[in-house]
C-alpha positions as CSV (number, residue, x, y, z in Angstrom):
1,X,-88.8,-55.2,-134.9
2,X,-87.7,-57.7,-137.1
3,X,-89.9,-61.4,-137.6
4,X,-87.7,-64.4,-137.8
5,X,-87.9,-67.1,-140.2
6,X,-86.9,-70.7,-138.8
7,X,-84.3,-72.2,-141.8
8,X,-85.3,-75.6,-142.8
9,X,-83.0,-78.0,-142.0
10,X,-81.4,-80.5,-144.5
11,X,-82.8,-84.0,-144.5
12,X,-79.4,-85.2,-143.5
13,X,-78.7,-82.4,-140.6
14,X,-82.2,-83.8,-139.0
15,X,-80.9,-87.5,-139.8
16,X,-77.6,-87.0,-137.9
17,X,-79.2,-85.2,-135.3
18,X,-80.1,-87.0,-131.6
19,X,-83.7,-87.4,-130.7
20,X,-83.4,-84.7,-128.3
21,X,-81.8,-82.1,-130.4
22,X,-84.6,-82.6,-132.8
23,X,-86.9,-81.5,-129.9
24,X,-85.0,-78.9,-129.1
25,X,-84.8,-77.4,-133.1
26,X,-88.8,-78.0,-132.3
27,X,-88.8,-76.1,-129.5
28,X,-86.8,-73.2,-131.2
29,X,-89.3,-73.3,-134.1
30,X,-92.2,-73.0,-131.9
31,X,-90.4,-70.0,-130.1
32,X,-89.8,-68.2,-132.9
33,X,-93.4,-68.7,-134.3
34,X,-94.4,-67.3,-130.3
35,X,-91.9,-64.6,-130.8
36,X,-93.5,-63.7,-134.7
37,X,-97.1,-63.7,-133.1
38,X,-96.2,-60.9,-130.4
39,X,-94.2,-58.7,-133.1
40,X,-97.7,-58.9,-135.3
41,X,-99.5,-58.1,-132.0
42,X,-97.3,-55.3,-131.4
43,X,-97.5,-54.0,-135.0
44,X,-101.0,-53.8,-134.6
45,X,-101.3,-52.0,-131.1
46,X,-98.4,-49.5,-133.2
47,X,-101.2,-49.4,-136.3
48,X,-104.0,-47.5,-134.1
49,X,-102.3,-44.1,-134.9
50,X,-100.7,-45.6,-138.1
51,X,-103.1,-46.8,-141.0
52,X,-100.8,-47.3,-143.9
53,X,-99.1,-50.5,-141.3
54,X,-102.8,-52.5,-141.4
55,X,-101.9,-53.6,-144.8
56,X,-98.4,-54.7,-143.9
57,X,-99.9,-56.5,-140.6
58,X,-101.7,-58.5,-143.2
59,X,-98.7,-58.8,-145.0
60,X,-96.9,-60.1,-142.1
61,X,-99.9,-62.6,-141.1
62,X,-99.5,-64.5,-144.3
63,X,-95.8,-64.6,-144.1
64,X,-96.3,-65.6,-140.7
65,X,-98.7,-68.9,-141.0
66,X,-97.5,-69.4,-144.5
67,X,-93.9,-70.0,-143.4
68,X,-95.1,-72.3,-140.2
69,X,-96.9,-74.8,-142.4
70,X,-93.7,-74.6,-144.5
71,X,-91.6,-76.1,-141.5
72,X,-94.3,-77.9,-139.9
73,X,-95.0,-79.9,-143.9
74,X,-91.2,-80.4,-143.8
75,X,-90.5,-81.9,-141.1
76,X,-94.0,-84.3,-141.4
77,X,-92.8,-85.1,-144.4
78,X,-89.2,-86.1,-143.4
79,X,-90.4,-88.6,-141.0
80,X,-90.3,-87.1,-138.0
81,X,-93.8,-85.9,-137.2
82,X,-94.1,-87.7,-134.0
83,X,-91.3,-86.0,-132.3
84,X,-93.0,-83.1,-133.8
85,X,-96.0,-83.7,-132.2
86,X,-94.3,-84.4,-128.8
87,X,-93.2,-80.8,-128.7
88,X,-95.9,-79.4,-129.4
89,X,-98.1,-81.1,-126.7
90,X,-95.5,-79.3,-125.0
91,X,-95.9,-75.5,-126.6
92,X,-100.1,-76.5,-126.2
93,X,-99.8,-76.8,-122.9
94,X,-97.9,-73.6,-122.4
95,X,-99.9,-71.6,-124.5
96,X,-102.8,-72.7,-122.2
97,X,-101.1,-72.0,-119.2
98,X,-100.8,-68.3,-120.3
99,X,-104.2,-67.8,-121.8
100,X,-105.2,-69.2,-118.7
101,X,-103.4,-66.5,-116.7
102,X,-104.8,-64.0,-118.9
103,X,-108.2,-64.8,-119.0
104,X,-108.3,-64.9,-114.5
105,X,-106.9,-61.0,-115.3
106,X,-109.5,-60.5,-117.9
107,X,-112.3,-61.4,-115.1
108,X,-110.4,-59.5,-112.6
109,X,-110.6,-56.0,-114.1
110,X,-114.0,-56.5,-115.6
């Protein structure tokens, strides 16, 4: 299954852009990066019978956080790290939501 890399947008694209399609190109971004992390998971659950893949998981982690802090630095730098922000108060409290969810099935089966 293929990763996805987020294309950074041109200063100007973000510039003409309304607040709320901004939040939604952050929304996508933080999707993808969801998306990304559940290939690498599933990689690795594949890797168990396959050890040549470990060193391509590790490849793929590196891609993986190198190209986040390449958007995230991007858009900080563009001026627009409070909208960024405000999306991902919004991806924090989802992801806490489902390790929540996980964690009550955890305690369940154990």
């Amino acid at each position: 299954m293929p990763m996805y890399k987020m294309e950074l947008p041109s200063r100007q694209y973000l510039d003409a852009m309304k607040k709320e399609q901004r939040f939604n190109l952050f929304r996508k971004f933080l999707a993808i990066s969801r998306h990304n992390r559940l290939i690498l998971h599933h990689e690795l659950v594949k890797s168990t019978n396959d050890l040549p893949l470990r060193s391509h998981i590790d490849t793929l982690d590196r891609v993986h956080i190198s190209s986040y802090y390449e958007f995230v630095d991007y858009i900080k730098n563009n001026g627009y790290n409070d909208e960024l922000l405000d999306a991902i108060k919004e991806e924090d409290l989802a992801l806490e939501k489902i390790i929540s969810a996980y964690e009550k099935r955890i305690s369940m089966n154990a």
